[in-house]
FIMAR-60833 format. One record per residue (C-alpha): x, y, z. Coordinates in pm, 1 decimal, always signed. Example, Ala and Ser with C-alpha at 12.3 -4.5 7.8 and 13.67 -1.06 7.14 Angstrom:
<pts>
         xx         yy         zz
    +1230.0     -450.0     +780.0
    +1367.0     -106.0     +714.0
</pts>
This chain:
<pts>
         xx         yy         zz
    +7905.4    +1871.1    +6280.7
    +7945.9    +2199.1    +6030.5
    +7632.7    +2250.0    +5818.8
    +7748.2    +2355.1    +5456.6
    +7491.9    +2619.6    +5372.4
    +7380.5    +2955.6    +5535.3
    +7631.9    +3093.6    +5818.5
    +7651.0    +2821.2    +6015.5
    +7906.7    +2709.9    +6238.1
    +8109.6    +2448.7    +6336.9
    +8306.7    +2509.5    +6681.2
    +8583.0    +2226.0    +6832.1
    +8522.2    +2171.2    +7152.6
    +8886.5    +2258.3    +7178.1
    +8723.1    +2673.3    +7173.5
    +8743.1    +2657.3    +7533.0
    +9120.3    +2674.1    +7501.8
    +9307.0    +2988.0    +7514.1
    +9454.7    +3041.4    +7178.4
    +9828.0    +3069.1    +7049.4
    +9945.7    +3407.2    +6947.4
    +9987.1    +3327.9    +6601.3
    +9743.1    +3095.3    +6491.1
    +9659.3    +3002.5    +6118.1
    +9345.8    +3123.0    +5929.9
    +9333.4    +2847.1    +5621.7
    +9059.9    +2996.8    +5378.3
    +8928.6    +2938.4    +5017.7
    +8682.8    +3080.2    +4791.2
    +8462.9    +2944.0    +4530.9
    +8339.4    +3203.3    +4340.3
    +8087.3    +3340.6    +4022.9
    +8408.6    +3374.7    +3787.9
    +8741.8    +3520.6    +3802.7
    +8678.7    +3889.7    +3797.3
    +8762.1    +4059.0    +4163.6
    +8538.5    +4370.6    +4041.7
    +8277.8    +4212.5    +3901.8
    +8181.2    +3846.2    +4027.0
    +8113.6    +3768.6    +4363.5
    +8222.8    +3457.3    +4596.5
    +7935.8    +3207.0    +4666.6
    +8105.3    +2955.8    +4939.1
    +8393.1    +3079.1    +5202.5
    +8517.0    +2812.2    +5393.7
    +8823.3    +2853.0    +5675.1
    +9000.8    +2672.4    +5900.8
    +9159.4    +2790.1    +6217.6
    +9444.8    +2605.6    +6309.3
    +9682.9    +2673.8    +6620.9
   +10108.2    +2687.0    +6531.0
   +10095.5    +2348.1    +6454.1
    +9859.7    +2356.3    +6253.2
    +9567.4    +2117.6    +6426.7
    +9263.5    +2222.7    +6368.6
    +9049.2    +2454.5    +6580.7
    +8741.1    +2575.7    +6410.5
    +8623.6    +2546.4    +6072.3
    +8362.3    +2742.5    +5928.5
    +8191.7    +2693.9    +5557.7
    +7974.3    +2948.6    +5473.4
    +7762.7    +2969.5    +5104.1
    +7551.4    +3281.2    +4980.2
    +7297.2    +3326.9    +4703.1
    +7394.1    +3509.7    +4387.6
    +7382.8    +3888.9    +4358.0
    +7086.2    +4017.3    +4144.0
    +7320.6    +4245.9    +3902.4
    +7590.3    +4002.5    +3861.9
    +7575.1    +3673.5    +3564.7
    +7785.1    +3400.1    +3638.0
    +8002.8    +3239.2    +3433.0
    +7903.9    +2920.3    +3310.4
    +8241.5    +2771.4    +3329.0
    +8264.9    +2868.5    +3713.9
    +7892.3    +2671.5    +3753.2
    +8044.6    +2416.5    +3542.8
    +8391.6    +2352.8    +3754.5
    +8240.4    +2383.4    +4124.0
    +7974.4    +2195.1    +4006.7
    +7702.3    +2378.3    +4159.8
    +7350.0    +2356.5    +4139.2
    +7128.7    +2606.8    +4014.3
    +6903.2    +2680.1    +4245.8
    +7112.5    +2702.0    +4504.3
    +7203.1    +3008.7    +4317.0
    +6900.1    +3164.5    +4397.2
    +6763.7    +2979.1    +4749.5
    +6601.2    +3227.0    +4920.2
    +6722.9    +3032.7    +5238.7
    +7061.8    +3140.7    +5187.0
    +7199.8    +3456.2    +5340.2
    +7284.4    +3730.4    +5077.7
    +7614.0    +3861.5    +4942.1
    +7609.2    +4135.7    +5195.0
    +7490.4    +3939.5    +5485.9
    +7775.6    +3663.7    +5393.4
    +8035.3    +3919.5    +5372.0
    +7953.5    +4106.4    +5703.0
    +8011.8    +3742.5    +5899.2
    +8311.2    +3685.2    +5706.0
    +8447.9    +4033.5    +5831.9
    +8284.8    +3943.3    +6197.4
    +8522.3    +3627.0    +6150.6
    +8842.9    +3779.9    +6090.5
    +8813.5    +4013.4    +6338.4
    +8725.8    +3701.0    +6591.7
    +9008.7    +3515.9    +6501.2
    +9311.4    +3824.0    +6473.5
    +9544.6    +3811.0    +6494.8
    +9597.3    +3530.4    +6245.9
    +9809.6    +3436.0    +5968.1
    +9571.5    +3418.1    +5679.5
    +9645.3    +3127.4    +5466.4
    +9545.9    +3003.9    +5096.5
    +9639.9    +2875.2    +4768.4
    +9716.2    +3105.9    +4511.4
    +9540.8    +3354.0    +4766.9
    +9774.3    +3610.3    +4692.8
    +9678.9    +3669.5    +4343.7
    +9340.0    +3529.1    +4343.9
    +9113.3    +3502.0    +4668.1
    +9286.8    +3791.0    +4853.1
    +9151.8    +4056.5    +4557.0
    +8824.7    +3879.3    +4567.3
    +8790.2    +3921.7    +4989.3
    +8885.4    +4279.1    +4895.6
    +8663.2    +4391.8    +4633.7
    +8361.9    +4214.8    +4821.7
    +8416.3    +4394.1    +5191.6
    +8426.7    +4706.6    +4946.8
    +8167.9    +4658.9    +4725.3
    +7908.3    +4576.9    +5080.9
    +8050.8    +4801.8    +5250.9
    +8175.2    +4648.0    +5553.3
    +8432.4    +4834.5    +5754.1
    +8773.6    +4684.5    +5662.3
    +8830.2    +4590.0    +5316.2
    +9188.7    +4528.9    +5417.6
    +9072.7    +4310.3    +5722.5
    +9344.2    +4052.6    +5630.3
    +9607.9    +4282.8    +5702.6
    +9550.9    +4454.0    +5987.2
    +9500.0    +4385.9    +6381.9
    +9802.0    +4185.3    +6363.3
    +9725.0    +4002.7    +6057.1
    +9943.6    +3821.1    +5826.5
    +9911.6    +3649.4    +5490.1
   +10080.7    +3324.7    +5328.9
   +10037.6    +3203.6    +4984.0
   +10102.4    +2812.5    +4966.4
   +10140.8    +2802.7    +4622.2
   +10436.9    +3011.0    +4689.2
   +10581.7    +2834.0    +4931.7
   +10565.9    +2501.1    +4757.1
   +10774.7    +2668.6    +4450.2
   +11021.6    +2762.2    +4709.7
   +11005.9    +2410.1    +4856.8
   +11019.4    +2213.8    +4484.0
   +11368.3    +2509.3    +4436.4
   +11504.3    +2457.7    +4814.3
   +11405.6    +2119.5    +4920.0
   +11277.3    +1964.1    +4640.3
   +11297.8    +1609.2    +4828.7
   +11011.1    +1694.0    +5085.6
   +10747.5    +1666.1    +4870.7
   +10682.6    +1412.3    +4507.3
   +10598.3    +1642.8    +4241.5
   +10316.1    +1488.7    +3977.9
   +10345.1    +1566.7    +3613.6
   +10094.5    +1620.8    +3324.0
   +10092.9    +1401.8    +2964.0
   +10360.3    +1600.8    +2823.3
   +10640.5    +1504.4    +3169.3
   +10565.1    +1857.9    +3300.9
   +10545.1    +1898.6    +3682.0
   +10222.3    +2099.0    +3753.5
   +10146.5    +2280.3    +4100.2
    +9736.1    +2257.5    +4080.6
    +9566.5    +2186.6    +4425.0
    +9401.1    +1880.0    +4284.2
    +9697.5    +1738.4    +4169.6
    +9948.2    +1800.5    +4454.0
    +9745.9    +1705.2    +4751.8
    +9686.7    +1357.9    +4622.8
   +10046.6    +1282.1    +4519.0
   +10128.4    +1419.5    +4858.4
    +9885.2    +1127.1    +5014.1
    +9579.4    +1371.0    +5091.1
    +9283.0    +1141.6    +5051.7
    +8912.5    +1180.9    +4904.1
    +9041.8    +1547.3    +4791.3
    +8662.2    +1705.9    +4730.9
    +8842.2    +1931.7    +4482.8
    +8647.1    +2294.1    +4423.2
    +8453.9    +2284.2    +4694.0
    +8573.5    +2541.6    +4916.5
    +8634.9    +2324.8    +5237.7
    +8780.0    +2068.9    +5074.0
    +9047.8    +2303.4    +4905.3
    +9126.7    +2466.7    +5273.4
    +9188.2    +2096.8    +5416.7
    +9393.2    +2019.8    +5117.7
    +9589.3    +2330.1    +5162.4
    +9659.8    +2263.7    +5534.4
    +9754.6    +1918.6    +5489.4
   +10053.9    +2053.2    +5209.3
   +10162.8    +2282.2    +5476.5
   +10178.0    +2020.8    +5765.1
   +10410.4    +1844.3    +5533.6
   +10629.7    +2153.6    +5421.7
   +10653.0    +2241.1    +5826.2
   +10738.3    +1837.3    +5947.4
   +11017.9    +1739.1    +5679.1
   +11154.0    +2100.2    +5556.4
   +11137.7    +2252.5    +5886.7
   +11422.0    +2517.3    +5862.9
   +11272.5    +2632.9    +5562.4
   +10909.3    +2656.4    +5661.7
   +11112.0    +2836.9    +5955.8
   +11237.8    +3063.6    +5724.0
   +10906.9    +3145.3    +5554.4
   +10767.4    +3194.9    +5852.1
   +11001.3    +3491.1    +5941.6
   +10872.5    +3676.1    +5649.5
   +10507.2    +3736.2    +5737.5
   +10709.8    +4051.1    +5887.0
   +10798.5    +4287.6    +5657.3
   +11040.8    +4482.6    +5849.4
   +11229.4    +4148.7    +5876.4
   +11190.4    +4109.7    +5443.9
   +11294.5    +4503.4    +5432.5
   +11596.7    +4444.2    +5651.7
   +11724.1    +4146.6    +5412.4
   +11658.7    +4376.5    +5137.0
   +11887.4    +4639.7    +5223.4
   +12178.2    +4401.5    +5397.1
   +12320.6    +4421.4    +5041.2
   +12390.9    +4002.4    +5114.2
   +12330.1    +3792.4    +4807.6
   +11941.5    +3683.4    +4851.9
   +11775.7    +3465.9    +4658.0
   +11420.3    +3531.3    +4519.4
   +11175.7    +3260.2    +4445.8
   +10909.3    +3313.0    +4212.2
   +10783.3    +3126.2    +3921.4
   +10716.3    +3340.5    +3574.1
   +10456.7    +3221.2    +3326.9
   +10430.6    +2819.6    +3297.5
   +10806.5    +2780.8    +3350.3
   +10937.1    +2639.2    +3625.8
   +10984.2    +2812.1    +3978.1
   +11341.8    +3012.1    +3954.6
   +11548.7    +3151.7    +4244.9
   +11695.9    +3503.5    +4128.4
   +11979.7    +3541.1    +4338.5
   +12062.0    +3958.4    +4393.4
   +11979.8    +4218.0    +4590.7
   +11685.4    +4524.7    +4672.7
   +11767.3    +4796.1    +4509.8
   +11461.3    +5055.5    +4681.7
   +11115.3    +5077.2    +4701.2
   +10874.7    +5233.6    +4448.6
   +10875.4    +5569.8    +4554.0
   +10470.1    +5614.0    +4582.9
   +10418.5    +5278.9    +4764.9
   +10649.7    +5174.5    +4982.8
   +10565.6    +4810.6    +5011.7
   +10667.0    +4751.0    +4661.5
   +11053.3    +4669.1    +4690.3
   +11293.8    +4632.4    +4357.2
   +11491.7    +4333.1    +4343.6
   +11815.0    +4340.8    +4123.1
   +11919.1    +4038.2    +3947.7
   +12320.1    +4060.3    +3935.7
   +12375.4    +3756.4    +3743.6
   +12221.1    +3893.7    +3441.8
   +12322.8    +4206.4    +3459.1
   +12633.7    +4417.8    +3627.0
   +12461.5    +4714.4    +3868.0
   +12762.2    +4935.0    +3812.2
   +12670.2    +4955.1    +3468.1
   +12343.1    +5060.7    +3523.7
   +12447.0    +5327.4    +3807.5
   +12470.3    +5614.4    +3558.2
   +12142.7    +5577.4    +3386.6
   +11912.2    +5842.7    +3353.8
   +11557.1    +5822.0    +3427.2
   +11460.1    +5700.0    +3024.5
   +11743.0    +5414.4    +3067.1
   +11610.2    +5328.3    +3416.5
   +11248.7    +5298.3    +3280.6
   +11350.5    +5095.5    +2996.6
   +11612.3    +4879.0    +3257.3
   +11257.5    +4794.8    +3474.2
   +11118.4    +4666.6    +3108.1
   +11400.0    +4475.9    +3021.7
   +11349.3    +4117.3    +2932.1
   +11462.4    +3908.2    +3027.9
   +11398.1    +4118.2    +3357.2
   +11671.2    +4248.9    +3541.1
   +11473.5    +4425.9    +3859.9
   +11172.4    +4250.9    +3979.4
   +10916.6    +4399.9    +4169.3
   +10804.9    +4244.9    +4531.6
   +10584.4    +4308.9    +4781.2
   +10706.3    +4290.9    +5138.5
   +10389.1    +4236.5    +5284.9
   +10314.7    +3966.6    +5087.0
   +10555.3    +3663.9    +5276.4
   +10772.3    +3663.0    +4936.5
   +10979.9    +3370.1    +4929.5
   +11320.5    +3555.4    +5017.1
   +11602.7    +3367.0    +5131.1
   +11983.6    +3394.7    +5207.5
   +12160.8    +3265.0    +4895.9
   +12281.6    +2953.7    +4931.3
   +12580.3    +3007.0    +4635.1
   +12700.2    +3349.7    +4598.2
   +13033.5    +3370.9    +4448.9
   +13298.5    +3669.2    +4485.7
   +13188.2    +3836.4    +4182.6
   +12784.5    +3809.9    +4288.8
   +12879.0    +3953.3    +4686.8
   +13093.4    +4202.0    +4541.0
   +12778.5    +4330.2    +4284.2
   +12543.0    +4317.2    +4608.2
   +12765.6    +4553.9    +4843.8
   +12801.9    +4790.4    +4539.5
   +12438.8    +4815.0    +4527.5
   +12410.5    +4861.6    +4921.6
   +12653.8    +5141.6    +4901.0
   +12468.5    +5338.1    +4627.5
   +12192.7    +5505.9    +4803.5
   +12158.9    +5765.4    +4529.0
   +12096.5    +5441.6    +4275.5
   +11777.4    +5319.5    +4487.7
   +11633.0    +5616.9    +4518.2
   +11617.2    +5638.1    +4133.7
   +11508.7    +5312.6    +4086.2
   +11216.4    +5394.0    +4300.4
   +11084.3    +5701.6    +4148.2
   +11134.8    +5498.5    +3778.5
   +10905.5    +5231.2    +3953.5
   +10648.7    +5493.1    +4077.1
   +10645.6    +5670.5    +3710.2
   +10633.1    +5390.8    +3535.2
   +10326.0    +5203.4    +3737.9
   +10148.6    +5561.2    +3646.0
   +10279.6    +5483.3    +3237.5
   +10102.2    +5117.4    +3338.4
    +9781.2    +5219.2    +3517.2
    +9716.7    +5621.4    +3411.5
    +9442.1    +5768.4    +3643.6
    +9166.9    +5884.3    +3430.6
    +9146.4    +6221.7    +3272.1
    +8920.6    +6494.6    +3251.8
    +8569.5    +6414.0    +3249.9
    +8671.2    +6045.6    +3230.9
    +8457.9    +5839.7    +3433.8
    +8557.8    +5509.4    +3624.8
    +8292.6    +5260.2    +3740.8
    +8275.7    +5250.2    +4122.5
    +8387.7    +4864.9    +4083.3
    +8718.0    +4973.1    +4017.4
    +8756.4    +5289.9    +4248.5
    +8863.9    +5034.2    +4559.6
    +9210.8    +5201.4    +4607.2
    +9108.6    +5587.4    +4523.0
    +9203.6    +5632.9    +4881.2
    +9104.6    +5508.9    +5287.9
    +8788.2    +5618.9    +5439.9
    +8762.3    +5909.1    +5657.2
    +8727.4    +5863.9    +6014.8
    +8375.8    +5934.7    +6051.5
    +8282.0    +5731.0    +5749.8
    +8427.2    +5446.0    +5939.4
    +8208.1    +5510.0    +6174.2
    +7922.3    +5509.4    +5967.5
    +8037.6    +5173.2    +5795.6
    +7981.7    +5033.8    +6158.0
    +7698.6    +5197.3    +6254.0
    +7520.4    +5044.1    +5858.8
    +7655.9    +4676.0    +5968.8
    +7536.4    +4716.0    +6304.5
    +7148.2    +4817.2    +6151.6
    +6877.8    +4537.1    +6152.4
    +6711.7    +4676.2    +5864.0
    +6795.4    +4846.9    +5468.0
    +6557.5    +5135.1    +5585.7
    +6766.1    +5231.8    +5852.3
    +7094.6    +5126.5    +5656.3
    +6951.8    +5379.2    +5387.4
    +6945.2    +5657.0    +5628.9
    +7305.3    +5616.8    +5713.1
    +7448.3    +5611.7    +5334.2
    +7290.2    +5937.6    +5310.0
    +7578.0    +6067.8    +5524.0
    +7860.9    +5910.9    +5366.5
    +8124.3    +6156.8    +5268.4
    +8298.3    +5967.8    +5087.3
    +8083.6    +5960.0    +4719.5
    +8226.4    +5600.4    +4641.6
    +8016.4    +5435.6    +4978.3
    +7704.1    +5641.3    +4871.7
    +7687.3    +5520.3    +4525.2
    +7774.8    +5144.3    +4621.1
    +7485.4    +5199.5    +4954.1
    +7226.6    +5310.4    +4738.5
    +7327.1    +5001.3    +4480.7
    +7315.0    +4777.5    +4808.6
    +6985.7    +4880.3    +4905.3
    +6818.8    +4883.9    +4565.8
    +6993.1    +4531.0    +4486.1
    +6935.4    +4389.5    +4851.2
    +6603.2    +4521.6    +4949.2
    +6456.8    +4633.3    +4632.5
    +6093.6    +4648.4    +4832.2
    +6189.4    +4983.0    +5022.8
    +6268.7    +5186.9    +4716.4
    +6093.7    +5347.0    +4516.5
    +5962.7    +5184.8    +4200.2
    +6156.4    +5459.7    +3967.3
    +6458.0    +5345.9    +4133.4
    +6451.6    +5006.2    +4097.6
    +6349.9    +5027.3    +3696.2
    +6630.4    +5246.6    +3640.7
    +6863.2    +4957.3    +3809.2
    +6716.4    +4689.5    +3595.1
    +6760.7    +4880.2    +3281.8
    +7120.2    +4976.1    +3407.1
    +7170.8    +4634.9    +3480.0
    +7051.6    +4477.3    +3172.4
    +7269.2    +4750.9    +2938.7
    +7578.0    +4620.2    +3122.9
    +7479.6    +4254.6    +3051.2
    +7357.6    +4288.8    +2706.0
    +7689.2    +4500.5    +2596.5
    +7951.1    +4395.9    +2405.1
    +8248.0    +4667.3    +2570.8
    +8304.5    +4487.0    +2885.2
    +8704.1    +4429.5    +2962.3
    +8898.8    +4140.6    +2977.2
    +8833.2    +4139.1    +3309.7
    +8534.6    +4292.8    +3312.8
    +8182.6    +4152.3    +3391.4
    +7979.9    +3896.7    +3219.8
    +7800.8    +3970.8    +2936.0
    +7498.7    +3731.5    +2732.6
    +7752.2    +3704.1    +2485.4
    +8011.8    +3516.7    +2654.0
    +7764.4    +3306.6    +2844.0
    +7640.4    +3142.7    +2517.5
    +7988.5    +3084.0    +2371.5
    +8092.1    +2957.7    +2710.4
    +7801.0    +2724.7    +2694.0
    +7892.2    +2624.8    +2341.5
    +8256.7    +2588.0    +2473.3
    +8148.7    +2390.7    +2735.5
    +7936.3    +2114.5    +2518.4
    +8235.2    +2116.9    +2265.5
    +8476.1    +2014.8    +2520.5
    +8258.5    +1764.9    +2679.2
    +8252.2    +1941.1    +3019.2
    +7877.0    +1944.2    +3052.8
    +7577.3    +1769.4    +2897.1
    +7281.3    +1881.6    +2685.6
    +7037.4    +1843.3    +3029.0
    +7325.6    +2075.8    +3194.7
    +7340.3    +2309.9    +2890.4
    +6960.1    +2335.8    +2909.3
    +6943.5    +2454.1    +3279.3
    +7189.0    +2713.8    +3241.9
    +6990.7    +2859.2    +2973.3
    +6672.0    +2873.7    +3111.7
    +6873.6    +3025.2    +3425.0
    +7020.4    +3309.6    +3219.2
    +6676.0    +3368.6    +3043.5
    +6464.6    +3392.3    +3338.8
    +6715.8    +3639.6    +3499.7
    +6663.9    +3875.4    +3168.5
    +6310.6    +3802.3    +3196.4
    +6274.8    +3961.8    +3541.8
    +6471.4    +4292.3    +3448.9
    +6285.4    +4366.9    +3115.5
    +5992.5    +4362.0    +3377.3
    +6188.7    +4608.8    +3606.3
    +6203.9    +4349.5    +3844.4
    +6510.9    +4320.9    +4083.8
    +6589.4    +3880.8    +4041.7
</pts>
């Protein structure tokens, strides 16, 4: 039986068996809030599952909370979570959780990596923490023969394609909604122990056991596109496809069209031309201002995908004349692509300008400034493989890369604030406290003091928590502060 604290382990006694080829890696995160940069996950659970999908390991791992990092009180208040399991010194840290989560993936490649909304949510959070503790691979998910599927995707492409597989629940105003904790149980998933990480994962794998046993050509279909030389070769067949994505709180849509390239700084990102709403051959002449403003168009005309993302890319199931005829034209216009991509690449700069002169960027959000050198792979090894910060200390030093030295010396000063010297660790408790006590911090940005008292407030308002649960997180927040105005490390 799987303990659910610490990094323990449960192993089937089916892990004498060889595995398949392909198996599935079901995963979830519960996490400090929804900032990738700048919260932290505090449970990872996973299930490895064979190709059909029984069950051959699960794992549920929890850490304690990073000292320089507040919570959001309406993450505490959704997973439910008690408070001092925020800070149980019997828990492993953020860095020691994140090194056997990397251990893990490279245990179980290759593996399709599978979540719920994983693709925009706990896929950026796996990321940003493998960078930010500097384990080797912060693309781990990717690579060694790794793929990725998004369930959440899937299912809009089931409710589009065979809406009949699965009953759809709605909310008070008739409106079907596609949350975890509303699915599963309409879908006859039992004692669904929603928000806690484990009991997402088996959720998630019991929606895709049903997707795979009554839409079966479909989930065949999906399947096929974990490869993105198979999703680049439908792309450029110039046959009608049909794309399935959901925008905003509308429905899920199928675009039916064609690619039409690939952004010409990123060739993962592939353009998708919807020919019902608009003729190509009318767009064929544009110059690079019309082609800009043709990517901006709303409603949109060329979507953006990522191939290596499983997109939910099918053959169209009704093309007419006029919609085959529009596809081949765009096949045939090579020139037209190649346009479209370098609009895509200028524009994402327009989007997401790098910073200027003398501007500076918080390490946080330096993750893709480029891949580590060789030897500072090397060194990312050798700091995982150390029992000990001192030693781990003596290896940042010879980083070359300046991003690993500043987020090493932030490691060791926030993991093992004992070995440094006391100068050091006052400056990061002042640092620390400036960021919290702020009032600049982005949308997306970290917590601040400020929003955890109007969350709080929030909170009590809507009835989510009580005055007793109101009172904890307070005294929580204060005693953090407390510790830092007294240059200690909490």
């Amino acid at each position: 039986m799987h303990r659910t604290h610490g990094l323990s382990v449960f192993r089937s006694r089916s892990m004498g068996r060889r595995l398949p080829a392909m198996p599935f890696a079901f995963y979830d995160l519960e996490t400090s809030g929804t900032s990738p940069a700048y919260d932290q996950p505090l449970q990872f659970a996973a299930v490895l599952a064979d190709d059909d999908l029984r069950p051959l390991e699960r794992v549920d791992l929890r850490c304690r909370l990073a000292p320089h990092i507040l919570p959001s009180p309406g993450a505490l208040a959704i997973t439910g979570v008690q408070i001092d399991r925020l800070t149980d010194p019997a828990l492993p840290s953020w860095f020691e959780m994140m090194q056997e989560i990397q251990r893990l993936v490279e245990a179980w490649a290759p593996a399709t990596w599978t979540g719920y909304n994983s693709m925009s949510f706990d896929e950026n959070f796996l990321r940003q923490s493998f960078y930010q503790t500097l384990q080797p691979d912060v693309f781990a998910t990717q690579f060694n023969g790794n793929t990725r599927l998004d369930v959440l995707q899937i299912l809009y492409a089931v409710h589009l394609r065979a809406h009949e597989a699965l009953k759809w629940p709605v909310d008070a105003d008739g409106n079907e909604v596609f949350r975890l904790d509303a699915l599963a149980p309409a879908n006859g998933f039992r004692n669904h122990d929603a928000h806690d990480a484990l009991g997402d994962v088996e959720a998630t794998r019991h929606l895709l056991q049903l997707v795979r046993d009554r839409a079966t050509g479909l989930f065949e279909e999906i399947l096929a596109n974990r490869d993105k030389t198979h999703v680049d070769k439908l792309l450029a067949s110039g046959k009608p496809l049909e794309y399935v994505t959901r925008l905003s709180a509308a429905p899920p849509q199928g675009i039916v069209g064609c690619g039409c390239g690939h952004d010409a700084e990123s060739a993962n990102a592939a353009a998708f031309f919807d020919v019902r709403v608009e003729d190509p051959v009318e767009c064929f002449g544009l110059d690079r201002a019309g082609l800009i403003e043709l990517l901006e168009r709303s409603p949109r005309v060329v979507h953006r995908l990522k191939i290596n993302e499983t997109p939910m890319l099918f053959r169209s199931h009704a093309a007419d004349g006029t919609i085959r005829e529009r596809c081949r034209e765009v096949a045939a216009s090579a020139d037209f692509s190649r346009r479209v991509g370098a609009a895509m690449a200028e524009l994402r700069v327009r989007r997401f300008p790098p910073p200027g002169p003398g501007e500076s960027v918080r390490v946080e959000e330096r993750i893709y400034d480029g891949f580590y050198g060789r030897e500072d792979k090397q060194l990312l090894r050798s700091l995982n493989n150390a029992d000990d910060w001192q030693t781990r200390l003596s290896v940042v030093e010879q980083f070359g890369d300046a991003r690993l030295q500043q987020l090493g010396r932030r490691a060791a000063v926030l993991m093992a604030p004992e070995i440094m010297p006391a100068s050091a660790v006052a400056s990061a408790a002042r640092n620390i406290l400036a960021r919290w006590r702020g009032t600049e911090a982005s949308p997306n940005g970290w917590t601040t003091l400020a929003a955890v008292h109007a969350q709080i407030e929030r909170l009590m308002r809507e009835g989510r928590i009580d005055d007793g649960r109101a009172g904890e997180f307070r005294k929580f927040y204060e005693a953090r502060v407390r510790a830092l105005e007294a240059n200690q490390i909490p």
